[in-house]
C-alpha positions in Angstrom: 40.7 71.4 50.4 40.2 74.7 52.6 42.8 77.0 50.1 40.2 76.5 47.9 37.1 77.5 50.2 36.2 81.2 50.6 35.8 82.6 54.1 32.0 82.3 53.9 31.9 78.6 52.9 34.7 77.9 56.0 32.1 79.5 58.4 29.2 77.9 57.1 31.1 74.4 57.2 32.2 75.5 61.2 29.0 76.3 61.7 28.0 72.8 60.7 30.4 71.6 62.9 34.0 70.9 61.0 36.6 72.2 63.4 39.1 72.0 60.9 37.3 74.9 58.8 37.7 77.0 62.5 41.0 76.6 62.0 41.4 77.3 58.7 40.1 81.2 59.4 41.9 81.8 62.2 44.7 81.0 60.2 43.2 83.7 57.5 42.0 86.2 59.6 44.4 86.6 63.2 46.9 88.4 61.4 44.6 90.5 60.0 42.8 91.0 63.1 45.8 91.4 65.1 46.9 93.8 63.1 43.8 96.4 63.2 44.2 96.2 67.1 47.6 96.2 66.9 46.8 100.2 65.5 44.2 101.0 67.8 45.8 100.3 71.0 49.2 100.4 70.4 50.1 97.6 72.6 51.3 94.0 71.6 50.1 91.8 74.3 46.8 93.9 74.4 46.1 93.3 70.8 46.9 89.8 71.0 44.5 89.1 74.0 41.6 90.9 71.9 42.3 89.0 68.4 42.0 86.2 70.6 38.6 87.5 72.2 37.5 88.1 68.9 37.8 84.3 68.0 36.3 83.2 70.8 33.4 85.6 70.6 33.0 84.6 66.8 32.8 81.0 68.2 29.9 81.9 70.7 27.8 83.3 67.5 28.6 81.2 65.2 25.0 80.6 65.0 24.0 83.7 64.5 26.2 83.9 61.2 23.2 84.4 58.3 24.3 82.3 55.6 24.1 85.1 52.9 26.2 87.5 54.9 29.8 88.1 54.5 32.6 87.0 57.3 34.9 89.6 56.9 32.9 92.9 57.8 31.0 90.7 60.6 34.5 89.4 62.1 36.0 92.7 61.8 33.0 94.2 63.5 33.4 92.3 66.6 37.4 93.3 66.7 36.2 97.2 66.6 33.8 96.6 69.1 36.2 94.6 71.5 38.6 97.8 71.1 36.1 100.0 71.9 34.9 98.1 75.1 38.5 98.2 76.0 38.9 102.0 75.3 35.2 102.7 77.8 36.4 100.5 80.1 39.5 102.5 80.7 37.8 105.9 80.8 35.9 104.3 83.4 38.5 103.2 85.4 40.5 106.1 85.2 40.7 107.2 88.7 43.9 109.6 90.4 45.7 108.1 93.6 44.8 110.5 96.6 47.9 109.6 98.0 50.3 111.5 95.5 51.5 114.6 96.2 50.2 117.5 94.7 51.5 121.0 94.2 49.4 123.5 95.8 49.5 127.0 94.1 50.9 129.5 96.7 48.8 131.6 98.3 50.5 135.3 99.4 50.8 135.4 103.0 48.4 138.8 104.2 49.9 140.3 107.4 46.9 141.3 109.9 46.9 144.0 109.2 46.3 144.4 105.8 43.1 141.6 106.4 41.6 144.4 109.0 42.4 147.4 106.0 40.4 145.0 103.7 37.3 143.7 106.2 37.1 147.7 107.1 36.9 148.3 103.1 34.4 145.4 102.3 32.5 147.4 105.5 32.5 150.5 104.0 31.6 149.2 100.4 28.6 147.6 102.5 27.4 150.5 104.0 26.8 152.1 100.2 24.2 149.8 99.4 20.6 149.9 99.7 19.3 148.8 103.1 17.4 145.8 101.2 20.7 144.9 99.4 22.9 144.8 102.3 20.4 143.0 104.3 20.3 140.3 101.8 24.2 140.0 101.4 24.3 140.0 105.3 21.7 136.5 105.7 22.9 135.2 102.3 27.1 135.5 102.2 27.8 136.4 105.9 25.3 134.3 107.7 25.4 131.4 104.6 20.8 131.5 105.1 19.9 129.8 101.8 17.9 132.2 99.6 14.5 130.2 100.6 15.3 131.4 104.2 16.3 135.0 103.8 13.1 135.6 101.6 11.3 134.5 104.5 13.0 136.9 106.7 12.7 139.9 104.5 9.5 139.0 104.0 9.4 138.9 99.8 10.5 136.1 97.3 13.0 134.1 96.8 13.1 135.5 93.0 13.1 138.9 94.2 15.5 138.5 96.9 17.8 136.4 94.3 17.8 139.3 92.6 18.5 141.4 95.1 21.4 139.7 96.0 22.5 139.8 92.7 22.3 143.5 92.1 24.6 143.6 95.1 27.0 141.7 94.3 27.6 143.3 91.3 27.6 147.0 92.7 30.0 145.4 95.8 32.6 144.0 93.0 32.4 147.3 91.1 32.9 149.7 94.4 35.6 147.1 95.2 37.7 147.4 92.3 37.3 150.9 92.4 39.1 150.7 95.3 42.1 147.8 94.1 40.9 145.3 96.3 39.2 143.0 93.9 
């Protein structure tokens, strides 16, 4: 008797309560649910835990089928959207162990000396700038004063001193590549 029913009279007749019609479109539709998952997360035991999710999820709304609606896309539906929950939930969860090891990229050993050649350099390359400039530089980068506070030093804006600062950066990096220390 259920060969000869199509999909939407087997949910309509679950809906009304005949268990046997349930049974009947799992029959149908597993393998073809199965199979979509099956492709989208490549994993067998994954797939079959969401083909059967998307049975029991179709069971929970069987009352919300509209009797002049269509089972496949709704049924399929649900499968896509159980895939894509999986798929967000994983990007979530995606998290690195802080306990592995990690390669560090080398960092070249500087003798003492050659840090005292460069800190007399960057000292030089200070002394060209503008008094305002190098003040700035000096609160900002040396003595870390957030802009808001060296602006009230300087007595002038934050914008302007922002400014400032970058002007000075820029003409430090240029005097320091001059040089081959950048």
């Amino acid at each position: 008797m259920g060969a000869d029913r199509t999909d939407e009279e087997l949910m309509l007749a679950y809906v009304d309560g005949d268990e046997g019609a349930f049974r009947e479109l799992f029959e149908r539709w597993a393998p073809v649910v199965h199979g979509l998952t099956r492709r989208h997360v490549r994993d067998e035991d994954l797939a079959r835990e969401i083909t059967q999710q998307t049975f029991f999820k179709l069971h929970g709304a069987r009352n919300d089928f509209r009797r002049d609606g269509k089972l496949r896309p709704w049924l399929l539906t649900i499968a896509m959207n159980l895939v894509r929950e999986h798929w967000r939930r994983g990007k979530r969860r995606k998290h690195v162990e802080l306990d592995e090891k990690r390669e560090v990229a080398p960092t070249p050993e500087r003798s003492r000396l050659e840090l005292e050649q460069r800190a007399q350099l960057l000292h030089e390359a200070l002394a060209e700038l503008p008094e305002t400039q190098r003040e700035v530089v000096e609160l900002h980068y040396f003595q870390e004063r957030p802009y808001k506070e060296v602006a009230a030093i300087v007595g002038s804006s934050e914008g302007a001193v922002r400014v400032r600062a970058h002007r000075a950066y820029r003409k430090l990096q240029a005097i320091l590549e001059a040089r081959g220390l950048r």
